[in-house]
Wavefront OBJ file of the C-alpha trace (Angstrom):
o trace
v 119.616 197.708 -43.207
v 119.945 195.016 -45.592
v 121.631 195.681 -49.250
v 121.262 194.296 -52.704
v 123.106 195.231 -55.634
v 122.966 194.595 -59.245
v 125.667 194.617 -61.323
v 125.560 195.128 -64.881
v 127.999 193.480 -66.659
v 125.972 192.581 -69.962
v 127.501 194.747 -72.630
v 129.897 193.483 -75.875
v 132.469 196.034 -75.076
v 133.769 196.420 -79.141
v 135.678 199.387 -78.375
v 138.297 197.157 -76.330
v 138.814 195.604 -79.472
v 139.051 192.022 -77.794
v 137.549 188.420 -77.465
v 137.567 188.868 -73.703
v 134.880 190.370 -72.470
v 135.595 193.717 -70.883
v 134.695 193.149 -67.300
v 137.363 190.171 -67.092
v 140.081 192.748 -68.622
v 142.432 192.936 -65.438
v 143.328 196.281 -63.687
v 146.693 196.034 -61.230
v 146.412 192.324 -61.759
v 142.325 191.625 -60.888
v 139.815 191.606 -63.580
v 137.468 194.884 -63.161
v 134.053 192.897 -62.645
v 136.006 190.960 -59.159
v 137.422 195.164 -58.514
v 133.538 196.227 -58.308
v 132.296 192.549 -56.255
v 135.440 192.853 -53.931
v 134.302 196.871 -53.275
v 130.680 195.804 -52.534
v 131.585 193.164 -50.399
v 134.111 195.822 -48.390
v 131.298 198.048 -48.164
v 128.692 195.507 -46.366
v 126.818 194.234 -49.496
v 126.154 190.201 -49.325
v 123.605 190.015 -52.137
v 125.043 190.391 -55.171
v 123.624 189.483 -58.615
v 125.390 189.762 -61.524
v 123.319 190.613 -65.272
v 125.758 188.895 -68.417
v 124.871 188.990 -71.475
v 128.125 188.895 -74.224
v 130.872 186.222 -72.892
v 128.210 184.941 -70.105
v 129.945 181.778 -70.149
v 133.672 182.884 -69.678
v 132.494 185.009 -66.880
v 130.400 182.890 -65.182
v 133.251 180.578 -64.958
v 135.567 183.066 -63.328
v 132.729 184.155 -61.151
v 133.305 183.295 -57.438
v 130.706 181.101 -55.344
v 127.595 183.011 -54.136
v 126.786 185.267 -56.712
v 123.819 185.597 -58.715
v 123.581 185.373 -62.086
v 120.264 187.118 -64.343
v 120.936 187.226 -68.104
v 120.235 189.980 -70.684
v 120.917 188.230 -74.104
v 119.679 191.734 -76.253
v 121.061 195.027 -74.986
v 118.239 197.330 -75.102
v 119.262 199.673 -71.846
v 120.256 199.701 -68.256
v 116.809 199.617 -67.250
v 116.164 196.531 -68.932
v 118.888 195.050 -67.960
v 118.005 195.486 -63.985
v 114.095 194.092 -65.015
v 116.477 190.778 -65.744
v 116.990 190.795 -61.872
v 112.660 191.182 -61.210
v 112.368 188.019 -60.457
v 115.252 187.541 -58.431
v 114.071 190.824 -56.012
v 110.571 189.594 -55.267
v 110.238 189.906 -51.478
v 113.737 191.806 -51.146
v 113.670 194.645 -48.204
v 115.888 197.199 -47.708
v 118.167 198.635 -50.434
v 119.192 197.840 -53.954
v 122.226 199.632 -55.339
v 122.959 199.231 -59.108
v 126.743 199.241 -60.099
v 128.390 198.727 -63.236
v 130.985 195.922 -63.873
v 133.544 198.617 -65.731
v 133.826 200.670 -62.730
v 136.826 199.228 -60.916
v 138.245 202.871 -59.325
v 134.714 202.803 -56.803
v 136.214 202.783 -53.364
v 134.099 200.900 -50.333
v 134.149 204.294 -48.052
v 132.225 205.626 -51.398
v 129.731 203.059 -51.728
v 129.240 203.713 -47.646
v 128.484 207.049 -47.764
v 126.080 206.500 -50.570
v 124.226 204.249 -48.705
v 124.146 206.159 -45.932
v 123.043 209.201 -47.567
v 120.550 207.218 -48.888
v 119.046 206.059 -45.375
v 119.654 209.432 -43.603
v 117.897 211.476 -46.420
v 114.862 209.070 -46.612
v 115.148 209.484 -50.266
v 113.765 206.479 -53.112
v 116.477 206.795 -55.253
v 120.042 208.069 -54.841
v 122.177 208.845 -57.220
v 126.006 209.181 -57.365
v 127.085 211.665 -59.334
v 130.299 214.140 -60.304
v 131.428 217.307 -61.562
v 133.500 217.239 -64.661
v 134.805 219.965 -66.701
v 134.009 218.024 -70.016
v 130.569 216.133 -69.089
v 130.249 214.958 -72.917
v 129.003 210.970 -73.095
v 127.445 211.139 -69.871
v 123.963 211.576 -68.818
v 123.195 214.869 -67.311
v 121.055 215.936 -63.446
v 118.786 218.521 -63.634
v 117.892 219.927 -60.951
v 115.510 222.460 -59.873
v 116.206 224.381 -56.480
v 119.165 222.224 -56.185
v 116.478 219.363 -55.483
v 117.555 216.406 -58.408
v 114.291 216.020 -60.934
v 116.032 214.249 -63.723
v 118.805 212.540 -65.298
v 118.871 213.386 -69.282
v 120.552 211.119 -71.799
v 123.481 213.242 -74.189
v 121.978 211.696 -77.187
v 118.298 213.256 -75.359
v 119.548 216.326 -74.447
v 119.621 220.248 -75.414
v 121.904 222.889 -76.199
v 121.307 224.346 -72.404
v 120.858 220.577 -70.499
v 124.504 219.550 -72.341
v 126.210 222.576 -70.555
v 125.247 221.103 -67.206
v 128.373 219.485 -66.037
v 127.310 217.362 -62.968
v 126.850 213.805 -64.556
v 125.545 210.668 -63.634
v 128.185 208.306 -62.578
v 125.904 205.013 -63.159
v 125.332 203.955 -59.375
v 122.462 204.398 -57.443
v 120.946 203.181 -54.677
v 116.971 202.428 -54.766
v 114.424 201.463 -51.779
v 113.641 197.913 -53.044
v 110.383 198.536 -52.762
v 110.303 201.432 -54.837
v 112.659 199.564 -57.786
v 110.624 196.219 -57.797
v 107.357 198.423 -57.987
v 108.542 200.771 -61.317
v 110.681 198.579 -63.294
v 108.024 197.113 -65.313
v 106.725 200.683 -66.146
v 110.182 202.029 -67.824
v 109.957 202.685 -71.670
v 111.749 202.469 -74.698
v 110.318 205.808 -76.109
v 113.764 208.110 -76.545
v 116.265 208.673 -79.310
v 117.855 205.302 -78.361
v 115.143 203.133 -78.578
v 115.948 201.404 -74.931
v 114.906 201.129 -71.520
v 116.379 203.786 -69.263
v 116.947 203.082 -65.871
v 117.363 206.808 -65.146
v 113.509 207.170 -65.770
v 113.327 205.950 -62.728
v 114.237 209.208 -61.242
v 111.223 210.741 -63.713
v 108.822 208.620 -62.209
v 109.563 209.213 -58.589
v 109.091 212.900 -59.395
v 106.022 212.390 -60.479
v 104.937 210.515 -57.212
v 106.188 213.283 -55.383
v 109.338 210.757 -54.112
v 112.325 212.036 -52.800
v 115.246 212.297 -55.397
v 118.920 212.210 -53.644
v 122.265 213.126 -54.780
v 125.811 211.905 -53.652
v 128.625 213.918 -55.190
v 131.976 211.832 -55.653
v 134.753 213.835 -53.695
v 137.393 211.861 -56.464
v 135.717 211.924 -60.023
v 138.596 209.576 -60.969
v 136.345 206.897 -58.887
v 133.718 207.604 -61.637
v 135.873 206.163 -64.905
v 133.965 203.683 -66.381
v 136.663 201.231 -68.714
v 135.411 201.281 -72.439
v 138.822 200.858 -74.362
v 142.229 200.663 -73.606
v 143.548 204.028 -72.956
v 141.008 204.107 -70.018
v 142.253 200.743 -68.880
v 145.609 202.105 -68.903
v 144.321 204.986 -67.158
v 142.628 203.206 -64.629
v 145.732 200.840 -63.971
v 147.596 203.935 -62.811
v 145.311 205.069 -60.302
v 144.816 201.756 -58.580
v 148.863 201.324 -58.864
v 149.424 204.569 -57.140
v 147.018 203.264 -54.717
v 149.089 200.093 -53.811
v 152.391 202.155 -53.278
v 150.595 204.497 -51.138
v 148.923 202.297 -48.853
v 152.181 200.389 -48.537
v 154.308 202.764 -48.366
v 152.167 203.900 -45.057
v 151.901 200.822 -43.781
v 156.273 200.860 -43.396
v 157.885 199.580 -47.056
v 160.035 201.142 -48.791
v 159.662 201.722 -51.810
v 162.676 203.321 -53.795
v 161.306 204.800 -56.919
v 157.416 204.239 -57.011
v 157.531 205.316 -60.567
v 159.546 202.398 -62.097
v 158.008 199.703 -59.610
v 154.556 197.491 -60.395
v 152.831 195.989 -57.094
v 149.552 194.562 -57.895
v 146.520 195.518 -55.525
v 145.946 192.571 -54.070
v 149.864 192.003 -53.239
v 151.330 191.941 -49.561
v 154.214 192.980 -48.582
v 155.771 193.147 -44.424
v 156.859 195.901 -42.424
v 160.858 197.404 -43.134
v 161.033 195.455 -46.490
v 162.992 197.457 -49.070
v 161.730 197.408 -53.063
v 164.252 198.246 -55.424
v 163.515 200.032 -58.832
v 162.268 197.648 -61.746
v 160.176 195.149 -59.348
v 157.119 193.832 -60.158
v 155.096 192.083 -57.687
v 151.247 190.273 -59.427
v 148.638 188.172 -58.476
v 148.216 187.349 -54.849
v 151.815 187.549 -53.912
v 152.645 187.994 -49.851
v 156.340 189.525 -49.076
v 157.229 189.332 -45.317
v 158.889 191.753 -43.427
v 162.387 192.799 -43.677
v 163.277 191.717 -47.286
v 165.420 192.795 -50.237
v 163.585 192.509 -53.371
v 165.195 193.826 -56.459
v 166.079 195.172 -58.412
v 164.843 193.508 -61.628
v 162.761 191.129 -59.656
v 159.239 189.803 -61.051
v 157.180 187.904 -58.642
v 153.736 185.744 -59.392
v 151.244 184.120 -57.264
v 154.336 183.542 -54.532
v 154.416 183.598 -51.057
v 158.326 185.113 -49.661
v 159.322 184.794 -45.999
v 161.216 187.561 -43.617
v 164.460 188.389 -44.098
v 165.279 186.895 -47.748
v 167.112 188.715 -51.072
v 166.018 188.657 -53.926
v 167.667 190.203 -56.970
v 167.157 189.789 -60.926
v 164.991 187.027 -60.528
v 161.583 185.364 -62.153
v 159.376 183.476 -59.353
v 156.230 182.074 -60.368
v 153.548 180.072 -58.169
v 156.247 179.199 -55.339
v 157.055 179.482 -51.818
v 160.493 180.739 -50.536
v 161.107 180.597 -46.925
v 162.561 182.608 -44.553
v 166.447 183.938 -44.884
v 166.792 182.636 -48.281
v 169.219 184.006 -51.010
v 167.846 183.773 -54.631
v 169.228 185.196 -57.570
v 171.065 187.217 -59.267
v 169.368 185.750 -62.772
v 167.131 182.687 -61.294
v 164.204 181.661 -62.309
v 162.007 179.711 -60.167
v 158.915 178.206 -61.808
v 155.659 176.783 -60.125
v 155.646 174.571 -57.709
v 158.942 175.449 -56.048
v 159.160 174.996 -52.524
v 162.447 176.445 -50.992
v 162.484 176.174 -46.968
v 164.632 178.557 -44.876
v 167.816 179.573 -45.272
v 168.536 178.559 -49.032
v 170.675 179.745 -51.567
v 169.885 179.734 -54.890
v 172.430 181.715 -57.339
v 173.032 182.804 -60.863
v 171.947 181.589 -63.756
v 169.466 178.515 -61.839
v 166.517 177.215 -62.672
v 164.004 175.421 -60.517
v 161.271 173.405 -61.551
v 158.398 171.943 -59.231
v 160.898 171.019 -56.779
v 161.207 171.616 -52.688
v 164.619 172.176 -51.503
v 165.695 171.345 -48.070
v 166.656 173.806 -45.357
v 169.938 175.199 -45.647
v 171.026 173.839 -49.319
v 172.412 175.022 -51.433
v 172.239 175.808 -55.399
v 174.775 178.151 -56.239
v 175.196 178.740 -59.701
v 174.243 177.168 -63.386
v 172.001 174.363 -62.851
v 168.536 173.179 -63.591
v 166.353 170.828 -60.300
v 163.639 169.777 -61.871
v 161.000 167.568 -60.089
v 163.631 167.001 -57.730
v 163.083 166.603 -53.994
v 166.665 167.793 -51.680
v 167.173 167.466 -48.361
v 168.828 169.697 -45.256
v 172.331 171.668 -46.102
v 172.447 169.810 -49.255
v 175.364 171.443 -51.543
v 174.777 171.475 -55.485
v 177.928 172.133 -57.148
v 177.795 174.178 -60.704
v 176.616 173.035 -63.917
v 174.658 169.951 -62.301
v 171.298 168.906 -63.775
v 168.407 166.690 -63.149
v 167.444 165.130 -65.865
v 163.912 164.385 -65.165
v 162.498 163.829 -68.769
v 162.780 160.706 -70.851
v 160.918 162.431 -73.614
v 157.399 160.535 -72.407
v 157.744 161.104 -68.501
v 158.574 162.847 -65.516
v 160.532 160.867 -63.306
v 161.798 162.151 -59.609
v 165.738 163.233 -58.431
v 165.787 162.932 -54.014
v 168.936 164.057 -52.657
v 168.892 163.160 -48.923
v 170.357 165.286 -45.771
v 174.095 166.338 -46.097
v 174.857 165.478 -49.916
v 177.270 167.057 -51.850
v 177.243 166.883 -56.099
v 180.163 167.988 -57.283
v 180.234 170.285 -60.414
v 178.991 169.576 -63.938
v 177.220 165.962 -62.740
v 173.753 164.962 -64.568
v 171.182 162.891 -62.176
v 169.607 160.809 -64.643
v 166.166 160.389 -62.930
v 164.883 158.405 -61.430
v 167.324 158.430 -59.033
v 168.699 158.921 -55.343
v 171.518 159.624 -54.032
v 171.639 158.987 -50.118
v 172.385 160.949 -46.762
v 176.121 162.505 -46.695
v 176.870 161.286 -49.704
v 179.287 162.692 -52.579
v 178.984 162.536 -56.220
v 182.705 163.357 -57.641
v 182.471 166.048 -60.335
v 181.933 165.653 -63.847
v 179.931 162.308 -63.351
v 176.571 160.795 -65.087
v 174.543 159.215 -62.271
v 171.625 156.569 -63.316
v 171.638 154.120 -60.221
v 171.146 155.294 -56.813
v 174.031 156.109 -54.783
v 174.091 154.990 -50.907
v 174.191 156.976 -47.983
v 178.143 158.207 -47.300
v 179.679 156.746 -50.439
v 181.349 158.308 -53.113
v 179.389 157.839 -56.424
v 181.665 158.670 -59.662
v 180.771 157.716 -62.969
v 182.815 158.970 -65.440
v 185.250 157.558 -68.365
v 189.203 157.202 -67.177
v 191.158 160.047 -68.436
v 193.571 158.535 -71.498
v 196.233 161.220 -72.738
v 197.577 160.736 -76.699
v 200.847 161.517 -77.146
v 201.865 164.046 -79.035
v 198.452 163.750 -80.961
v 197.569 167.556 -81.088
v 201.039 168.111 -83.212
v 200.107 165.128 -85.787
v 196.534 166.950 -86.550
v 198.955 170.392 -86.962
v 201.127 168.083 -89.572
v 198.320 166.824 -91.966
l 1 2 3 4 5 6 7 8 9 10 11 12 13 14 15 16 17 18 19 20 21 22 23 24 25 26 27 28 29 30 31 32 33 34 35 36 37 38 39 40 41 42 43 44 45 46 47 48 49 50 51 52 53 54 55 56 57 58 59 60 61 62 63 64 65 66 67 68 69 70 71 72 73 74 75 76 77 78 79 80 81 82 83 84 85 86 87 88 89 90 91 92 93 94 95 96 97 98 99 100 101 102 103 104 105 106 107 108 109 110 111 112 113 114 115 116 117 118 119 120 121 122 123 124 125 126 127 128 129 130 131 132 133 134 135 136 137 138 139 140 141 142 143 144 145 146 147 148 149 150 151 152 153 154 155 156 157 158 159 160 161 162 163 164 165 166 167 168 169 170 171 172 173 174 175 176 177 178 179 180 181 182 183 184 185 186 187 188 189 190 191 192 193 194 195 196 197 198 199 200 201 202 203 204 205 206 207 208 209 210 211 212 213 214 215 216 217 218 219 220 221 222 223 224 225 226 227 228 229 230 231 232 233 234 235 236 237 238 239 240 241 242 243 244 245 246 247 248 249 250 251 252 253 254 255 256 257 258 259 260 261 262 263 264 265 266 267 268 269 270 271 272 273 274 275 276 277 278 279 280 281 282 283 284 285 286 287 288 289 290 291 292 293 294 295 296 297 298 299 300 301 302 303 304 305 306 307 308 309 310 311 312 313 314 315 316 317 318 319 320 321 322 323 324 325 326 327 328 329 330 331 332 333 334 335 336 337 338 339 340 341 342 343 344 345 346 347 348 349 350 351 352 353 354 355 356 357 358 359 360 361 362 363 364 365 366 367 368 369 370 371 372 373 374 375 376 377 378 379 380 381 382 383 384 385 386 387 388 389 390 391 392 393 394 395 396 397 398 399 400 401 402 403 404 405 406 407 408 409 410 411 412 413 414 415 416 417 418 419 420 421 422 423 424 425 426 427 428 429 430 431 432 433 434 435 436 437 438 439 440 441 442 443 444 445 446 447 448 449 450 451 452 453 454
């Protein structure tokens, strides 16, 4: 059967204390509003429309391609905020779930068994709901022969309907027929002054309608994000999530506790994570690596078989068998091809380094393009900046620069050649010479003991 869903993602969110809107606030590296569209999308839902309302135009920038977008400029309830969506469900069939953007713990197998409860039980509405020992906040089910006949708002409730401690979760799943037919007869006449979308359930009573419910095995899948204790909160769960489902699928993790993979990180079979790692973004790690410890990794893809220890890599690509670190720092745009070393205390910048070279130790390659088995000596840098523009370093195949040299850019220095140590390169250097460009070495005669004199 086809599926709709709405999600709300309309409200201010003051207790995060923040100009971002809440739903972009990221949990294990993904903002909680793409958490809730990824879920749907696991689950089988194509339609998706999305109500904004406070920071509509920051989100609907981040928004991906192919969703919907209703607004709700005044926040006067959930149920008006799904009549923003009316027009946008004429002539829908099927179902219409309603999720909210803060709700980035759902997991897909949940949102499948609603939905299936939902068809199997031949119900109007379904509603997902918990049992929590303290139920204060949340709205309460009444039910009546254990059939579901309401949903009562705390600020709407009694002494007795508070005690109840199976609470609405704030997903459902409605017959779109059903929804499009009722929406426009919701009121605003409760202690809040706004349109409930849990009258819903009130009115379907009343038409004799069946009334479902779908109790959450997990209640932690329930936490809606409203400051940022539950963020933190939430972070943990969906960390402890990563590990696990790595951890089965054959890494090794060391010490789960002191190491941050994101959710949407990858990491290959037999790969070993040290303590103190942190992997974010959309990071892939093949199989068989070393990473740690002290590692932090960004928006990077890592090949098989390559170490990495005490090391910051940002928006790059290391190949296969390479050697980085300890105390590098690779920033966007590096490309390093197999079998590379790069060592202590070096810093690449937007560069691609050949297969098989070499960077040992103390240098800076910045927009700098090296060949195959090219060997950097220590203390060399490209100076790539003439304080208005970037200019480009290429060392070809087979080049060695010997220690302490600065390649004045833009500059080249040819196949097999050498640079002799301690030299200032700014004119290319040909293939097999010997480029040296330093002053001739004059010693003073007993100069040192004059100075000691005066």
């Amino acid at each position: 059967m086809d599926s709709t869903a709405i999600v709300l993602a309309a409200g201010q969110g003051t207790r995060m204390k923040s100009k971002l809107p809440k739903v972009l606030h990221k949990v294990a590296g993904i903002p909680m509003l793409e958490h809730v569209l990824n879920t749907l999308e696991k689950a089988g839902v194509k339609r998706k429309i999305v109500v904004l309302g406070h920071g509509a135009e920051l989100i609907q920038e981040w928004l991906p391609e192919g969703i919907e977008v209703v607004y709700q400029w005044e926040q006067l309830g959930t149920g008006h905020a799904v009549l923003q969506a009316e027009r946008l469900l004429q002539g829908v069939s099927g179902n219409v779930m309603v999720v909210c953007g803060d709700t980035p713990l759902l997991q897909k197998v949940t949102l499948e068994n609603l939905q299936e409860r939902h068809i199997t039980s031949q119900a109007q509405v379904t509603i997902l709901t918990a049992v929590i020992s303290d139920p204060q906040g949340y709205g309460r089910i009444i039910r009546e022969n254990n059939q579901i006949k309401a949903i009562i708002e705390e600020k709407d409730a009694k002494d007795q309907e508070k005690a109840i401690r199976e609470i609405n979760t704030g997903t459902y799943c409605f017959t779109a027929d059903f929804l499009i037919n009722n929406l426009a007869k919701l009121t605003n006449t409760n202690a809040q002054g706004e349109y409930y979308l849990t009258d819903l359930i009130k009115l379907a009573v009343e038409e004799g309608l069946k009334v479902e419910g779908f109790v959450l095995d997990d209640i932690q899948e329930s936490l809606g994000i409203n400051n940022r204790i539950q963020l933190a909160e939430a972070e943990k769960v969906l960390h402890l999530r990563a590990l696990e489902k790595l951890m089965l699928e054959g890494v090794t993790i060391m010490d789960p506790s002191s190491t941050y993979i994101g959710c949407a990180v990858e990491v290959g079979a037999d790969s070993i994570i040290y303590p103190g790692t942190i992997l974010e973004g959309k990071t892939v790690i093949g199989q068989d690596c070393l990473i740690g410890p002290g590692v932090r990794i960004v928006d990077s893809t890592i090949g098989s078989n390559s170490q990495i220890q005490n090391a910051v890599i940002l928006e790059s690509k290391v190949g296969n068998n390479c050697s980085i670190g300890p105390f590098a720092y690779l920033r966007p745009g590096t490309i390093l091809e197999d079998n590379v070393k790069i060592g202590d205390f070096v810093e690449i910048k937007k560069s691609v380094i050949g297969r098989g070279s070499k960077v040992p130790h103390l240098s800076y390659i910045g927009d700098a393009f090296l060949g195959e088995k090219v060997n950097v000596g220590c203390g060399t840098i490209t100076c790539n900046y003439d304080g208005k523009n970037k200019h480009i370093t290429r060392i070809e195949d087979g080049a060695f620069i010997g220690s302490n040299t600065n390649l004045i850019a833009p500059v080249k220095v040819g196949k097999n050649a050498v640079i002799g140590a301690g030299s200032t390169i700014n004119k290319d250097v040909p293939a097999n010479a010997l480029g040296i460009a330093r002053e001739k070495q004059k010693n003073i005669p007993d100069w040192a003991k004059g100075t000691k004199d005066n």
